[in-house]
C-alpha positions as CSV (number, residue, x, y, z in Angstrom):
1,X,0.0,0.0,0.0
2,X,1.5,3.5,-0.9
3,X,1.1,6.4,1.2
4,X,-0.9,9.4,0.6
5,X,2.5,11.8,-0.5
6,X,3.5,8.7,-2.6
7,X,0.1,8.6,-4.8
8,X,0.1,12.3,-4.8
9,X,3.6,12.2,-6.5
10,X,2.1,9.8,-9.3
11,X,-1.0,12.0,-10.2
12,X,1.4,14.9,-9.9
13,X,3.7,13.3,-12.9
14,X,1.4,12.3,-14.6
15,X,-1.6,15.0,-14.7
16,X,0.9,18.1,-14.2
17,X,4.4,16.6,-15.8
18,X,2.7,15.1,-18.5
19,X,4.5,11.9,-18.3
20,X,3.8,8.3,-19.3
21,X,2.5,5.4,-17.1
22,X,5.8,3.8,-18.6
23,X,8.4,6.7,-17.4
24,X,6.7,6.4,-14.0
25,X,7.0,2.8,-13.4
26,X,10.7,3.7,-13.9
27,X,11.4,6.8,-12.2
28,X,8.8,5.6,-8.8
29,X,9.9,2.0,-9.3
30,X,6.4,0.8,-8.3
31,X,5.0,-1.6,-10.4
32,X,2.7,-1.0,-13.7
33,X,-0.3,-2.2,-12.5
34,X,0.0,-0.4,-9.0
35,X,0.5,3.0,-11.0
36,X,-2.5,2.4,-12.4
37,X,-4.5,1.5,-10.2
38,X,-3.8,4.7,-8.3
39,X,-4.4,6.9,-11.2
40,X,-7.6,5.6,-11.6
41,X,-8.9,5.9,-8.1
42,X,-10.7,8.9,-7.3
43,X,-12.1,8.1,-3.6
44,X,-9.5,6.1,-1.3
45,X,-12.5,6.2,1.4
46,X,-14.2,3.4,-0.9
47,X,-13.5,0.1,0.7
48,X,-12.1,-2.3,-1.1
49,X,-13.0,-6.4,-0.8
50,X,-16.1,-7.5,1.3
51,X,-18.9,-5.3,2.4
52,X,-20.1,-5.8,5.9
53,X,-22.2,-8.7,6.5
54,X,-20.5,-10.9,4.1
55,X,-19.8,-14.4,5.7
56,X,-16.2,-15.8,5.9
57,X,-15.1,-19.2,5.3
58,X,-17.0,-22.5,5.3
59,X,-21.2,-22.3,5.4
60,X,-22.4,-24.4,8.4
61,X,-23.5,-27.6,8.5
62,X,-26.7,-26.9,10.2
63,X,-28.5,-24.0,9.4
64,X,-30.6,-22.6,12.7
């Protein structure tokens, strides 16, 4: 997980710079997919994986 300064720095090189996601990758040394990622996010208060409520692991075996 990057910090906040960290993704700030991508957007900034790529929005304002005007650089590539390719020259990032290099200068940042974070991986392609990760640069990406972060440029497309627009709300890091989103949660990411399962919602609340969803059950974990194995279903029982008897239901009450």
């Amino acid at each position: 997980m990057l910090t906040m300064t960290q993704v700030k720095n991508i957007k900034k090189l790529y929005y304002s710079k005007g650089k590539k996601v390719n020259e990032i990758v290099k200068v940042t040394g974070h991986n392609y997919r990760t640069v990406i990622k972060y440029l497309e996010k627009a709300d890091f208060n989103q949660s990411l994986g399962k919602q609340e409520g969803d059950k974990r692991g194995r279903p029982k075996k008897i239901e009450p």
